[in-house]
LOBAMAR-353259 format. One record per atom (N, C-alpha, C): residue number from 1; residue in one letter; atom name; x, y, z. Coordinates in steps of 0.001 Angstrom, whole numbers, always signed. Layout:
BEGIN
NUM,A,CA,X,Y,Z;
...
END
This chain:
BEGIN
1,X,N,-30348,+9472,+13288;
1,X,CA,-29544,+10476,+13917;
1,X,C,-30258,+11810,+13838;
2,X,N,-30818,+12058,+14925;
2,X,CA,-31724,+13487,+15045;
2,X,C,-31207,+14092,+16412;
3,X,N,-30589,+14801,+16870;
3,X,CA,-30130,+15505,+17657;
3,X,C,-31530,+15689,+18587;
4,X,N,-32440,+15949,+17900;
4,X,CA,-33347,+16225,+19028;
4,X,C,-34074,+15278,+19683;
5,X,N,-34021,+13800,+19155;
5,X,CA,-34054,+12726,+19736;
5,X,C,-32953,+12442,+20980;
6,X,N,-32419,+13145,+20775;
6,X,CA,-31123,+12831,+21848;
6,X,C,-30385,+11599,+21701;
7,X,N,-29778,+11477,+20158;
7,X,CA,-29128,+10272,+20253;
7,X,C,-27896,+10207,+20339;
8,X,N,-26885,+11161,+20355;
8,X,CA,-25530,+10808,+20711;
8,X,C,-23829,+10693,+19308;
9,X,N,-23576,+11292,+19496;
9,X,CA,-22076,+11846,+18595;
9,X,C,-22292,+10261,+18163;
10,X,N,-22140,+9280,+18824;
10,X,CA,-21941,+8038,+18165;
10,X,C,-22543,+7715,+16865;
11,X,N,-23793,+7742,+17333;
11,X,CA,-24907,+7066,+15897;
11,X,C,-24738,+8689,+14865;
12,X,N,-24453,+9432,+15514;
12,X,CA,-24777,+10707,+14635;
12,X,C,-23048,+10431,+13268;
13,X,N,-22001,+9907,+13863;
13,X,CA,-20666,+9646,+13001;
13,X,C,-21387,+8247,+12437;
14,X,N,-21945,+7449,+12546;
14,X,CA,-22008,+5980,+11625;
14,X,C,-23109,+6971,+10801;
15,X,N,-23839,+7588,+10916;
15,X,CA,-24712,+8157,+9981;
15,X,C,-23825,+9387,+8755;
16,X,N,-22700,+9686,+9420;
16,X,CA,-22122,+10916,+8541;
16,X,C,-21108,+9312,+7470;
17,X,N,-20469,+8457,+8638;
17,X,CA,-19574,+7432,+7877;
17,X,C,-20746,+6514,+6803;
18,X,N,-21955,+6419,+6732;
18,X,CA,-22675,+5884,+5840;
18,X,C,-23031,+7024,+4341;
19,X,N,-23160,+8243,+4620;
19,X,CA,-23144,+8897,+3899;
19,X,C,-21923,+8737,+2910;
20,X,N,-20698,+8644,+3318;
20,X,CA,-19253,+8898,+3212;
20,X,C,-19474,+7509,+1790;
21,X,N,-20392,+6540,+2386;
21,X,CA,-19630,+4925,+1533;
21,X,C,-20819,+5582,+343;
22,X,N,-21651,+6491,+452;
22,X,CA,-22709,+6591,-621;
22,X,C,-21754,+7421,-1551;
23,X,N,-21224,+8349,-1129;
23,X,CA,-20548,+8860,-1523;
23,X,C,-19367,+8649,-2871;
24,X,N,-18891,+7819,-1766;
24,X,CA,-17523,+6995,-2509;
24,X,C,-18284,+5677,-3843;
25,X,N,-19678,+5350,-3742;
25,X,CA,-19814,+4541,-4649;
25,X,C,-20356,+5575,-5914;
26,X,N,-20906,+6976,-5207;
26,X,CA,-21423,+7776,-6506;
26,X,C,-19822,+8228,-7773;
27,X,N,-18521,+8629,-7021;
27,X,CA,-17512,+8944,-7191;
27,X,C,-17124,+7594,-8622;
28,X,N,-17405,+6473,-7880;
28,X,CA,-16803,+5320,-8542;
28,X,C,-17609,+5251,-9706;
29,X,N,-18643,+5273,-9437;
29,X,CA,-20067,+5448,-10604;
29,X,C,-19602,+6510,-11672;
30,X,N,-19111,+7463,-11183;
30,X,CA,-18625,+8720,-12330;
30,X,C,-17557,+8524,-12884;
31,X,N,-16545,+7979,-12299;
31,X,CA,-15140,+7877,-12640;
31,X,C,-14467,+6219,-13311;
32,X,N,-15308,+5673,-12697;
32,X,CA,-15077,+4086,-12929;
32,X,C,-14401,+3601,-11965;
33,X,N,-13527,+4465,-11356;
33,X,CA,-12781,+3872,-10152;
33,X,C,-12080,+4853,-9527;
34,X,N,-12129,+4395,-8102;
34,X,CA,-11752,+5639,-6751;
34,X,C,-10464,+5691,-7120;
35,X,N,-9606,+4889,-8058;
35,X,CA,-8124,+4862,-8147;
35,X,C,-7870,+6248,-8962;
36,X,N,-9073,+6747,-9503;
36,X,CA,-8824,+8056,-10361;
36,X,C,-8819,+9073,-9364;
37,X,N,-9248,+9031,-8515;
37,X,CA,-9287,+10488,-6966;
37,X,C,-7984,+10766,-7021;
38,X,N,-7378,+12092,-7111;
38,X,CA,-6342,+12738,-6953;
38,X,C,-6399,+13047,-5810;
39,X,N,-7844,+13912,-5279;
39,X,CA,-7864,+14138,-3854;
39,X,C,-9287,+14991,-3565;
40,X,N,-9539,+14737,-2159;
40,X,CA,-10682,+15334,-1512;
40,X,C,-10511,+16827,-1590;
41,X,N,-11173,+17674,-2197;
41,X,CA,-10668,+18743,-2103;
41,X,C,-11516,+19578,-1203;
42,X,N,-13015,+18998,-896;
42,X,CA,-13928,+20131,+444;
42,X,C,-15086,+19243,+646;
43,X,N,-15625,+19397,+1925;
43,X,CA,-16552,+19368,+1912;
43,X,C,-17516,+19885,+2568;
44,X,N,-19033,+20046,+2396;
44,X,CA,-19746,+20878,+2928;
44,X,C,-20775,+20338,+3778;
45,X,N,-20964,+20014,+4949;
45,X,CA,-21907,+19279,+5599;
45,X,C,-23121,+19945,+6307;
46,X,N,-24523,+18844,+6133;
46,X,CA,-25309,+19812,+6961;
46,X,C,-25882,+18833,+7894;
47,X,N,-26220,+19250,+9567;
47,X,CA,-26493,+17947,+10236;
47,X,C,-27876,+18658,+10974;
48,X,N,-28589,+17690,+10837;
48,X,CA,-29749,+18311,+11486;
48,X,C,-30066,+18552,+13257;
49,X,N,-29963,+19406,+14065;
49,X,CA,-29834,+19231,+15494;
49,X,C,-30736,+20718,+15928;
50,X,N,-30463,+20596,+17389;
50,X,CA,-31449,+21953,+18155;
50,X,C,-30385,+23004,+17808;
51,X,N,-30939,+23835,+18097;
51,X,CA,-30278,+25785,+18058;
51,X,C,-29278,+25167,+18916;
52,X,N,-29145,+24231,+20297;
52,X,CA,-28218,+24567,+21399;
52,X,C,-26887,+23477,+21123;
53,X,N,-27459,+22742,+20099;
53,X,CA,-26440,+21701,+19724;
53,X,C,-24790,+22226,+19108;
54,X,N,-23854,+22304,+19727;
54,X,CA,-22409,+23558,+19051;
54,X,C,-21222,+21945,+19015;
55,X,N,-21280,+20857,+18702;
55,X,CA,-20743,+20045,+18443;
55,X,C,-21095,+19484,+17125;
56,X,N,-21707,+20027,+15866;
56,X,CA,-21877,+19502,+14346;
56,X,C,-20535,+19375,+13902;
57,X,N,-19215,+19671,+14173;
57,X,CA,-18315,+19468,+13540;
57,X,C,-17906,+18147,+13969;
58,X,N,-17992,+17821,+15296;
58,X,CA,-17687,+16143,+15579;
58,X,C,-18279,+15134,+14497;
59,X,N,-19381,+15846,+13983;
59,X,CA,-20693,+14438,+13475;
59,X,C,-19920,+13973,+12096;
60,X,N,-19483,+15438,+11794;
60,X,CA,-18817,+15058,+10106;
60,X,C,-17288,+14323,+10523;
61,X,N,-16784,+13942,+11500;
61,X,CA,-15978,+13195,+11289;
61,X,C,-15795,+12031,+10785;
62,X,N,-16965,+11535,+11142;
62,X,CA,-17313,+10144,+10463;
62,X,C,-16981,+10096,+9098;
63,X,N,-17722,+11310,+8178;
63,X,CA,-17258,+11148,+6615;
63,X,C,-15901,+11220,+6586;
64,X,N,-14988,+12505,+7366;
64,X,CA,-13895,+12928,+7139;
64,X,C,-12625,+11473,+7070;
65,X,N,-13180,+10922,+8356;
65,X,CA,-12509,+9714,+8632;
65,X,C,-12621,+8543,+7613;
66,X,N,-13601,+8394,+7011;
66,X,CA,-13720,+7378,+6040;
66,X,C,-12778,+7457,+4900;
67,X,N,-13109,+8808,+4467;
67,X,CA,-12607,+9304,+3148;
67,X,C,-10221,+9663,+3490;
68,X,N,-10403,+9835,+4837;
68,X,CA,-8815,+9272,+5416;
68,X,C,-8432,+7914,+5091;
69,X,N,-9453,+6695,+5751;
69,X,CA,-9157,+5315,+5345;
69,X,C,-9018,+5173,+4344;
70,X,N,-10293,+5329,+3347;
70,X,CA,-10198,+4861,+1772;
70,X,C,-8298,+5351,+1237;
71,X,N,-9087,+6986,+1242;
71,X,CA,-7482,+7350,+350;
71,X,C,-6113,+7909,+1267;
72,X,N,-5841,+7506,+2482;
72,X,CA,-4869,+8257,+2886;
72,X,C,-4891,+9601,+3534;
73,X,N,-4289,+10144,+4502;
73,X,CA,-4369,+11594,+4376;
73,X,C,-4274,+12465,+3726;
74,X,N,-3178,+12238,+3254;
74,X,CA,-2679,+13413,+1935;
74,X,C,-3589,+13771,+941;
75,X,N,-4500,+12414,+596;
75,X,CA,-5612,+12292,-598;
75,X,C,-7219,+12610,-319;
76,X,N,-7203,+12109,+1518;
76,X,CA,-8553,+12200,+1749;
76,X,C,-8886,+12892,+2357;
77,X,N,-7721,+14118,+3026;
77,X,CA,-8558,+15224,+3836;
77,X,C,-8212,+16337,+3492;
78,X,N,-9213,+16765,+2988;
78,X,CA,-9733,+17802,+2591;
78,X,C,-10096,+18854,+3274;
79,X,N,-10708,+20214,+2805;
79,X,CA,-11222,+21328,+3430;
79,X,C,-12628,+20837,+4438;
80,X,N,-12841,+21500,+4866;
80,X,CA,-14291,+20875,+5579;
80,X,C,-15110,+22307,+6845;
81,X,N,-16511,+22031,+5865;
81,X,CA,-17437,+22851,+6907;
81,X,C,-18922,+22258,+7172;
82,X,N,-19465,+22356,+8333;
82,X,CA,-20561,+21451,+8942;
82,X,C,-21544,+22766,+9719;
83,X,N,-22342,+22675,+9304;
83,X,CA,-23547,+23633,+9326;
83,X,C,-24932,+22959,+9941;
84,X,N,-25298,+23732,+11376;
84,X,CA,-26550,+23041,+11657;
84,X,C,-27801,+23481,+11267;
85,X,N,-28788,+22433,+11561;
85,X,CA,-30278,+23041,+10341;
85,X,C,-31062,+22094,+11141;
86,X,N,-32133,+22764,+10867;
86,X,CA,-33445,+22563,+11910;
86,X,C,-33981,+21134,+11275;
87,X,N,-33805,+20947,+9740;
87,X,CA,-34524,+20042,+8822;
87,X,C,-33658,+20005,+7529;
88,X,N,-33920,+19050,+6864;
88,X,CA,-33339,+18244,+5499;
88,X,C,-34532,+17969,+4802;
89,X,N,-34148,+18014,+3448;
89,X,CA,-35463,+17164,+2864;
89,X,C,-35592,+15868,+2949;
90,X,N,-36832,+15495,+2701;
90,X,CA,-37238,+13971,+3011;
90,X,C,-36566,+13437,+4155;
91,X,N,-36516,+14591,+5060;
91,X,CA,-36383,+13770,+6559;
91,X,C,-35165,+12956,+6867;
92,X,N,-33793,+13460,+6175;
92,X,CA,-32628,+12961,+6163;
92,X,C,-32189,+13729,+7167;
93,X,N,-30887,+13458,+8157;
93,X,CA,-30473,+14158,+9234;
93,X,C,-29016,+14728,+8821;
94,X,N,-28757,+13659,+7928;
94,X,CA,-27446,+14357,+7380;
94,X,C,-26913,+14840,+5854;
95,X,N,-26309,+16109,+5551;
95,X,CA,-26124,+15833,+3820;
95,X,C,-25100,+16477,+3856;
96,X,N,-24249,+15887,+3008;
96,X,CA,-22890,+16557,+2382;
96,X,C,-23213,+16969,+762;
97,X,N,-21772,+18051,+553;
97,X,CA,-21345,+18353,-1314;
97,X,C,-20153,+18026,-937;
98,X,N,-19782,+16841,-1302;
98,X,CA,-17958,+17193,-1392;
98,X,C,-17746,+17297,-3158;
99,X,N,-16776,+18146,-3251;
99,X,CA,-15715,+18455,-4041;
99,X,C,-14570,+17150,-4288;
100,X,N,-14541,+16771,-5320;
100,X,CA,-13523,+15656,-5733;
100,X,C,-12638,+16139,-6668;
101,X,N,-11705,+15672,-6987;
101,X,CA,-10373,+16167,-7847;
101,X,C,-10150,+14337,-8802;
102,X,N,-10142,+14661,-9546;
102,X,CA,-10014,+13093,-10492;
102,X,C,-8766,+13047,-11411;
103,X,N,-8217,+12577,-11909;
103,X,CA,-7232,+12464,-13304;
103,X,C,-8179,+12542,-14063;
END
Protein backbone atom coordinates (compact mmCIF):
# COMPACT_ATOMS: atom_id res chain seq x y z
CA UNK A 1 0.00 0.00 0.00
CA UNK A 2 1.93 3.07 -1.40
CA UNK A 3 -0.29 5.73 -2.58
CA UNK A 4 2.11 6.58 -5.09
CA UNK A 5 1.90 3.32 -6.68
CA UNK A 6 -1.60 4.08 -7.19
CA UNK A 7 -3.09 1.33 -5.39
CA UNK A 8 -6.42 2.16 -4.07
CA UNK A 9 -8.44 2.85 -0.48
CA UNK A 10 -8.96 -0.94 -0.76
CA UNK A 11 -5.50 -2.58 -0.29
CA UNK A 12 -4.52 0.66 1.56
CA UNK A 13 -7.66 -0.53 4.63
CA UNK A 14 -6.44 -4.49 4.54
CA UNK A 15 -3.00 -2.92 5.17
CA UNK A 16 -4.27 -0.44 8.11
CA UNK A 17 -6.80 -3.84 9.18
CA UNK A 18 -3.40 -5.99 9.27
CA UNK A 19 -1.70 -3.56 11.33
CA UNK A 20 -4.87 -3.51 13.67
CA UNK A 21 -4.44 -7.78 14.22
CA UNK A 22 -0.52 -6.84 15.04
CA UNK A 23 -1.71 -4.74 17.22
CA UNK A 24 -4.28 -6.61 19.09
CA UNK A 25 -1.71 -9.63 19.47
CA UNK A 26 1.02 -7.02 20.98
CA UNK A 27 -2.00 -5.84 23.55
CA UNK A 28 -2.62 -9.63 24.37
CA UNK A 29 1.19 -10.18 24.73
CA UNK A 30 1.14 -7.33 27.50
CA UNK A 31 -1.97 -8.03 29.17
CA UNK A 32 -2.49 -11.78 28.74
CA UNK A 33 -5.75 -11.20 27.30
CA UNK A 34 -7.84 -8.62 25.13
CA UNK A 35 -10.60 -9.50 27.83
CA UNK A 36 -8.54 -6.97 30.05
CA UNK A 37 -9.19 -3.83 27.34
CA UNK A 38 -11.48 -1.48 29.07
CA UNK A 39 -11.22 0.53 25.94
CA UNK A 40 -9.52 2.09 22.86
CA UNK A 41 -8.75 5.25 24.02
CA UNK A 42 -6.71 7.02 20.60
CA UNK A 43 -5.11 6.49 17.99
CA UNK A 44 -2.46 8.02 15.96
CA UNK A 45 -1.92 6.98 12.35
CA UNK A 46 0.62 7.64 9.74
CA UNK A 47 0.00 6.54 5.99
CA UNK A 48 2.43 7.01 3.51
CA UNK A 49 0.94 8.85 0.14
CA UNK A 50 1.67 12.03 -2.39
CA UNK A 51 1.26 15.79 -1.06
CA UNK A 52 -2.18 15.51 -3.29
CA UNK A 53 -3.50 12.44 -1.57
CA UNK A 54 -6.52 14.30 1.18
CA UNK A 55 -8.29 10.84 1.80
CA UNK A 56 -5.63 9.28 4.77
CA UNK A 57 -8.47 9.25 7.06
CA UNK A 58 -10.41 6.54 4.94
CA UNK A 59 -7.09 4.22 5.10
CA UNK A 60 -7.24 4.13 9.01
CA UNK A 61 -10.56 2.76 8.89
CA UNK A 62 -9.49 -0.47 8.44
CA UNK A 63 -7.75 -0.41 12.02
CA UNK A 64 -10.70 1.63 13.41
CA UNK A 65 -13.07 -1.06 12.12
CA UNK A 66 -11.25 -4.00 13.40
CA UNK A 67 -10.71 -2.76 16.79
CA UNK A 68 -15.06 -2.05 16.50
CA UNK A 69 -15.34 -5.92 15.66
CA UNK A 70 -12.96 -7.27 18.23
CA UNK A 71 -14.40 -5.04 21.16
CA UNK A 72 -17.67 -3.41 20.29
CA UNK A 73 -18.23 0.20 19.84
CA UNK A 74 -18.42 1.48 23.08
CA UNK A 75 -14.90 -0.37 23.76
CA UNK A 76 -13.29 -0.06 20.37
CA UNK A 77 -13.70 3.37 19.12
CA UNK A 78 -11.73 5.51 20.16
CA UNK A 79 -10.21 9.04 19.43
CA UNK A 80 -8.45 8.94 16.09
CA UNK A 81 -5.91 11.00 13.89
CA UNK A 82 -4.20 9.96 10.44
CA UNK A 83 -1.36 12.00 9.18
CA UNK A 84 0.23 11.81 5.69
CA UNK A 85 4.12 11.30 5.16
CA UNK A 86 6.20 11.03 2.28
CA UNK A 87 8.09 7.79 4.02
CA UNK A 88 8.16 5.33 7.11
CA UNK A 89 11.01 3.54 8.26
CA UNK A 90 12.04 0.38 6.73
CA UNK A 91 9.74 1.07 3.98
CA UNK A 92 6.43 0.40 5.86
CA UNK A 93 3.39 2.41 4.37
CA UNK A 94 1.51 2.33 7.38
CA UNK A 95 2.07 2.99 11.36
CA UNK A 96 -0.09 3.52 14.21
CA UNK A 97 0.38 4.47 18.47
CA UNK A 98 -2.79 3.52 19.84
CA UNK A 99 -3.47 4.24 23.40
CA UNK A 100 -5.14 1.24 25.33
CA UNK A 101 -6.97 1.41 28.69
CA UNK A 102 -6.65 -2.18 30.58
CA UNK A 103 -8.03 -3.31 34.17
Amino acid sequence: MVHRAVKGLRDDDQAARRTGLNVLGGIRQAVGSLDRVKGIVRSLNFVVCTPEFEEVHKVSSGLSDLFVEVFGRERGLGGRATIGVMALANGVCFETWVTVEVE
